[in-house]
N, C-alpha and C positions, 0 to 999 in steps of 0.2 A: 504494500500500500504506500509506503512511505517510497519507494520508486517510481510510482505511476504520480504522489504528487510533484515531485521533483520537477520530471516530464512536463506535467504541465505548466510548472513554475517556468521552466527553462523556456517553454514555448511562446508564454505571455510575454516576459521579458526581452522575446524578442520581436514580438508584435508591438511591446511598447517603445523600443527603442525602434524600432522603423516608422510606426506615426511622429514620434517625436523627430526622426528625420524628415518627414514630410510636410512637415509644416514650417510657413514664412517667418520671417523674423517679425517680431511685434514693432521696435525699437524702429524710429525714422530715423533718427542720427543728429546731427547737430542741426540742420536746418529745418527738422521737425520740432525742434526743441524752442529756437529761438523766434519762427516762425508762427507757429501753430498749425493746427493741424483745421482746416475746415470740414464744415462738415457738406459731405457731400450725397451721388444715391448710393454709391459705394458704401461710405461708412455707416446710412441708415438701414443697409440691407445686409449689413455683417451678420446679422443673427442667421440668415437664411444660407452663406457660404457656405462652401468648402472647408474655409477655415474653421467656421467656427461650429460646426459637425464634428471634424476632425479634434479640438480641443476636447469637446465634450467629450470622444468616445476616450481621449487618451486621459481625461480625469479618471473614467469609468475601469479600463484599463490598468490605471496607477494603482486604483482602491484595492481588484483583484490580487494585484502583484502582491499588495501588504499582506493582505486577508492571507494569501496560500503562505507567504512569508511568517506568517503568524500560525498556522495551522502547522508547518514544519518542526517550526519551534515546539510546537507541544508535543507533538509527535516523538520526536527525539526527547525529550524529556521524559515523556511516559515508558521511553525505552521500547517503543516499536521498532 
């Protein structure tokens, strides 16, 4: 049992390091900074992207990662 969570720790882990490569950089950089940013249909329709699909799932993602990460732990404690 405690192989098969492994497995799928290893798996997410690497589903979550591949969204986390898939997504833009937030940061504008210094002319975002000193500028501002306006608001545009772009920035009112972020909810709806790619991107910000892509963040949710990798919050969702992150959670799992702890959760099995947390469940190992005990596992190995319990001496399975």
């Amino acid at each position: 049992m405690l192989i098969f969570v492994t497995i799928v720790q290893l798996l997410v882990g690497l589903v979550l390091a591949t969204m986390i490569l898939f997504q833009s950089g937030k940061s504008r950089g210094l002319s975002g900074a000193i500028g501002g940013i306006a608001d545009s249909y772009m920035a009112k329709s972020k909810a709806k992207s790619l991107d910000a699909k892509l963040a949710r799932a990798t919050k969702w993602v992150g959670a799992l990662f702890v959760v099995l990460t947390l469940i190992i732990n005990c596992m190995v404690a319990a001496g399975m």
